[in-house]
N, CA, C and O of each residue as an XYZ file, in Angstrom:
328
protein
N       0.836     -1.182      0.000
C       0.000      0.000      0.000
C       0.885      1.251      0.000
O       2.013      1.158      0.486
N       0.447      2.449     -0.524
C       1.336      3.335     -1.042
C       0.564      4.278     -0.350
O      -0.619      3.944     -0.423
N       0.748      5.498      0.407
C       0.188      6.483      0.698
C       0.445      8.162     -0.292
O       1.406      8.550     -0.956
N      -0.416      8.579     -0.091
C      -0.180     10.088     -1.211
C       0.514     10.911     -0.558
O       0.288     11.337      0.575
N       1.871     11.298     -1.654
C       2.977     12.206     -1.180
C       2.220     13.659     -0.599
O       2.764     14.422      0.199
N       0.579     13.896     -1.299
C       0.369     15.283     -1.619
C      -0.655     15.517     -0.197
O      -0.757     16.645      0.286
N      -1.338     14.406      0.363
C      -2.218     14.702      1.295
C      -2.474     13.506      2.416
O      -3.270     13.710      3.333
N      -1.691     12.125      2.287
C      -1.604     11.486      3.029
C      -2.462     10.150      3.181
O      -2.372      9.203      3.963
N      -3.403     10.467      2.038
C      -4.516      9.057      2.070
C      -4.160      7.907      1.837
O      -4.069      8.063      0.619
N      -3.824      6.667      2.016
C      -3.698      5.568      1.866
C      -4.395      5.624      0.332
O      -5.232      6.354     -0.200
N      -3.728      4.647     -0.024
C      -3.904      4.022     -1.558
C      -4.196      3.064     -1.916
O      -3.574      2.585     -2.864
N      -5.279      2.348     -1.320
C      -5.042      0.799     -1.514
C      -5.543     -0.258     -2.799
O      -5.234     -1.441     -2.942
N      -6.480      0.651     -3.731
C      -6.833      0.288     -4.569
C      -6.518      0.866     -5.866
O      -5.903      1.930     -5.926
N      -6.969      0.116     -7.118
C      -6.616      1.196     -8.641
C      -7.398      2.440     -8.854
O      -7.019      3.366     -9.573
N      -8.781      2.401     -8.025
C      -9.480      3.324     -8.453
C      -8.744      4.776     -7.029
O      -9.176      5.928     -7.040
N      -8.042      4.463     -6.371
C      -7.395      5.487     -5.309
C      -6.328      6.547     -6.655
O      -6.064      7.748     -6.711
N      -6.071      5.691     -7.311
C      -4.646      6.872     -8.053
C      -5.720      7.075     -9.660
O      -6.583      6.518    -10.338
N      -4.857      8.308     -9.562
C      -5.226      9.243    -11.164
C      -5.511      8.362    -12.267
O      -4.453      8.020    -12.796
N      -6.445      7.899    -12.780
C      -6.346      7.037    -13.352
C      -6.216      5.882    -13.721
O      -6.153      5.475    -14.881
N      -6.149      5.034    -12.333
C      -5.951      3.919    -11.920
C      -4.415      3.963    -12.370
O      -3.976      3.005    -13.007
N      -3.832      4.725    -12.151
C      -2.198      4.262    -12.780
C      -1.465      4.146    -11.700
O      -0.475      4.861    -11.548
N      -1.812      3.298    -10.855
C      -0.735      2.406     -9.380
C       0.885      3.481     -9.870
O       1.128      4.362     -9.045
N       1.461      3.435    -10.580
C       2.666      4.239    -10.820
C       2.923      5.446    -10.337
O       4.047      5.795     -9.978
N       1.948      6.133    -10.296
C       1.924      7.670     -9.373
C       1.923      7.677     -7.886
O       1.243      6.859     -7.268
N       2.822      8.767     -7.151
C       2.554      8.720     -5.959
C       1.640      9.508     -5.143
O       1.775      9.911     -3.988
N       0.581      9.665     -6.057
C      -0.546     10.929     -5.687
C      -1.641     10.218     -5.787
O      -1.860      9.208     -6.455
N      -2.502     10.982     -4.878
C      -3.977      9.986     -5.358
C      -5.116     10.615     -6.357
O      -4.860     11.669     -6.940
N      -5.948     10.181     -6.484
C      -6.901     10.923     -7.455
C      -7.797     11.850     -6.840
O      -8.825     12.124     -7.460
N      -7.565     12.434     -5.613
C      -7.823     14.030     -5.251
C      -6.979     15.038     -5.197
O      -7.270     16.214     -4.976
N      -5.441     14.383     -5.490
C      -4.591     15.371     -5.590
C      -3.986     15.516     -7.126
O      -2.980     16.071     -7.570
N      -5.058     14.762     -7.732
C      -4.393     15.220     -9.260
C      -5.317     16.224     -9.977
O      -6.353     16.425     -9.342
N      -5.202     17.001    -11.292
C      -5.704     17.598    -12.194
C      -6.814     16.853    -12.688
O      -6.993     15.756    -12.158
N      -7.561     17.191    -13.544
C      -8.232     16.556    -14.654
C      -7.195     15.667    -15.707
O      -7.236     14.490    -16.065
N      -6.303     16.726    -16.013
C      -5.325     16.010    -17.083
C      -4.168     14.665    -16.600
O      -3.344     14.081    -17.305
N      -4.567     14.438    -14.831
C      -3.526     13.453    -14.085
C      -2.278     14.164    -13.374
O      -1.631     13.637    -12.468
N      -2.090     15.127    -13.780
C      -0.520     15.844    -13.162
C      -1.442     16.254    -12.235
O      -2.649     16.491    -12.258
N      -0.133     16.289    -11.003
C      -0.544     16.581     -9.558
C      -0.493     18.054     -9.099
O       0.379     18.907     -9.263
N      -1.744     18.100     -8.447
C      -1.677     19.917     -8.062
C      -0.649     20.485     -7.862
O       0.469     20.002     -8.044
N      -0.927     21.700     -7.421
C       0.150     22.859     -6.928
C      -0.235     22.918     -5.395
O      -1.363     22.696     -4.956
N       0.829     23.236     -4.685
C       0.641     23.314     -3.599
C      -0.788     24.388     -3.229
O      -1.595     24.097     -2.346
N      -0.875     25.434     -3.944
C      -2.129     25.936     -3.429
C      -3.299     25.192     -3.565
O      -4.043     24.841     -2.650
N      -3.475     24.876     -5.266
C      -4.489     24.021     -5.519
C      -4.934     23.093     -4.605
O      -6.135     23.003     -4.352
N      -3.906     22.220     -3.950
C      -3.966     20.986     -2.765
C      -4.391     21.657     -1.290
O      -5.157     21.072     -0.523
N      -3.814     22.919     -1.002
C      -4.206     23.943     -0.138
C      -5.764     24.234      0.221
O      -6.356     24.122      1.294
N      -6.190     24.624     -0.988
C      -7.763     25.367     -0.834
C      -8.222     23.624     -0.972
O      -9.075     23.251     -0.168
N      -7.774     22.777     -1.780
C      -9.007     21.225     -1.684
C      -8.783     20.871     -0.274
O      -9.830     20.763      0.364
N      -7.760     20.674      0.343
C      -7.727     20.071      1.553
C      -8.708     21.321      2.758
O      -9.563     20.933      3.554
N      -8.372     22.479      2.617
C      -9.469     23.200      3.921
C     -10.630     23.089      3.039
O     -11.518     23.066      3.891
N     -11.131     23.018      2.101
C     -12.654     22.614      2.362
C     -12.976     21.235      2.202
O     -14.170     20.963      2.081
N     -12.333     20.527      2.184
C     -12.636     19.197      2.936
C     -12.717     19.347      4.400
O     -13.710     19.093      5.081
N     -11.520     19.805      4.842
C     -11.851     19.736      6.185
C     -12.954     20.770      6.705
O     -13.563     20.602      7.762
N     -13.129     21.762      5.925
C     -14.526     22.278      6.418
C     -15.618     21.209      6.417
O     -16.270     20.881      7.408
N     -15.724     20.766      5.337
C     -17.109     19.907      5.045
C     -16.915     18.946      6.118
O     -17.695     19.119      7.055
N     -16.066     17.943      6.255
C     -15.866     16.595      7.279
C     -15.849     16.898      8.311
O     -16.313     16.020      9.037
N     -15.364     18.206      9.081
C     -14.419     18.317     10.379
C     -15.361     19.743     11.224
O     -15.218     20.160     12.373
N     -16.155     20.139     10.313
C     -16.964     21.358     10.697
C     -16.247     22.583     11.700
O     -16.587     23.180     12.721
N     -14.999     22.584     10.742
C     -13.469     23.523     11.031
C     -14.355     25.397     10.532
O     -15.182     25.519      9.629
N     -13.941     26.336     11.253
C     -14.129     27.599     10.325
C     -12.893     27.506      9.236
O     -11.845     26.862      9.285
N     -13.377     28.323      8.318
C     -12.207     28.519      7.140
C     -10.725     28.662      7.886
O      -9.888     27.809      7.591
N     -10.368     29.686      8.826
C      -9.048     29.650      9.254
C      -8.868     28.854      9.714
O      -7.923     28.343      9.113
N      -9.232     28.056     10.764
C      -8.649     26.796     11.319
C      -8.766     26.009     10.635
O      -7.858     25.218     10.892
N      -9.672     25.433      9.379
C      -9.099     24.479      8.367
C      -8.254     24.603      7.617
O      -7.778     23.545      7.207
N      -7.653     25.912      7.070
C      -6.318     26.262      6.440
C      -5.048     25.869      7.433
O      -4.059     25.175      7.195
N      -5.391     26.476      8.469
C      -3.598     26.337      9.657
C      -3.505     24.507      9.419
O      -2.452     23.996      9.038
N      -4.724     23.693      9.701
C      -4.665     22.444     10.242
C      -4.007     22.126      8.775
O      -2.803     21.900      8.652
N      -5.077     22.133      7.493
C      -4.496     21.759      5.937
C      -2.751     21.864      5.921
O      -1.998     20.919      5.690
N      -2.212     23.737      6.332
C      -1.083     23.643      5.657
C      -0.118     23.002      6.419
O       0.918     22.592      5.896
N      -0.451     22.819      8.101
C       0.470     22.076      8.981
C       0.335     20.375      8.919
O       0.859     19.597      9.717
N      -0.345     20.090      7.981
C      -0.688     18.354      7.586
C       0.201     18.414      6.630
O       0.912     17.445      6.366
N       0.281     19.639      5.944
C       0.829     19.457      4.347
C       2.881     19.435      4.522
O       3.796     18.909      3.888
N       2.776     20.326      5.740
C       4.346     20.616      5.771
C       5.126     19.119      6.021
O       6.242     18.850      5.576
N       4.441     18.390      6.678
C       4.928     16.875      6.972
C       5.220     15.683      5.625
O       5.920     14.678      5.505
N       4.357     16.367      4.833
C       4.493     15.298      3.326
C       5.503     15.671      2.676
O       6.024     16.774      2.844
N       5.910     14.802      1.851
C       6.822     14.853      0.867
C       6.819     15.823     -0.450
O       7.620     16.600     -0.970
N       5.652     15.418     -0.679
C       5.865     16.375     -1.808
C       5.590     17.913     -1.713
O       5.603     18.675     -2.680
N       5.315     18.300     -0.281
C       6.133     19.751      0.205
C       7.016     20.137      1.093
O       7.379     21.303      1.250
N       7.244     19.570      1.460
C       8.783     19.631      2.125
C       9.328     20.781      2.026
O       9.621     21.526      2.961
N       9.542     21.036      0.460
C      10.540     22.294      0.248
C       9.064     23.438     -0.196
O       9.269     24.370     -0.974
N       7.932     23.251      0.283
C       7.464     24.231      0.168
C       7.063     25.599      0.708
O       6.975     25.612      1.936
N       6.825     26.637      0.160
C       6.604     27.840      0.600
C       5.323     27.575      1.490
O       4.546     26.724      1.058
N       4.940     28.346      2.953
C       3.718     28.167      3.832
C       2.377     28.533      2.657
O       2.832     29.178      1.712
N       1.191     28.319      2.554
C       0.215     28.526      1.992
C       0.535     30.267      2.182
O      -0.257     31.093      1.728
């Protein structure tokens, strides 16, 4: 099982990645339409309103929680804070 570099979800099936393409390390909420994987903002604003919707967070505290989940992953590491 592979978890997503971009937001942390477990991967456990074909229909979890972009396309069913097991080869990517992103899942299919952190990709585009076209399969390439967001931008850190893009992944930014999807992750706080998820956690608005799931977590019944106000907008600021689902952003701090989003970008301090996000600083721990890999594929921002070297990124700039939201």
């Amino acid at each position: 099982m592979k978890t997503c570099i971009a937001c942390g979800m477990p991967m456990t099936k074909p229909a979890d990645y972009p396309g069913e393409d097991e080869t990517r390390d992103y899942c299919k909420f952190c990709a585009r339409p076209d399969g390439t994987m967001q931008s850190y903002s893009e992944r930014l604003e999807g992750m706080t309103g998820f956690l608005i919707r799931t977590q019944g967070l106000d907008g600021r505290a689902a952003r701090d929680v989003a970008a301090r989940t996000m600083a721990r992953l890999p594929a921002w590491k070297d990124a700039a804070p939201g």
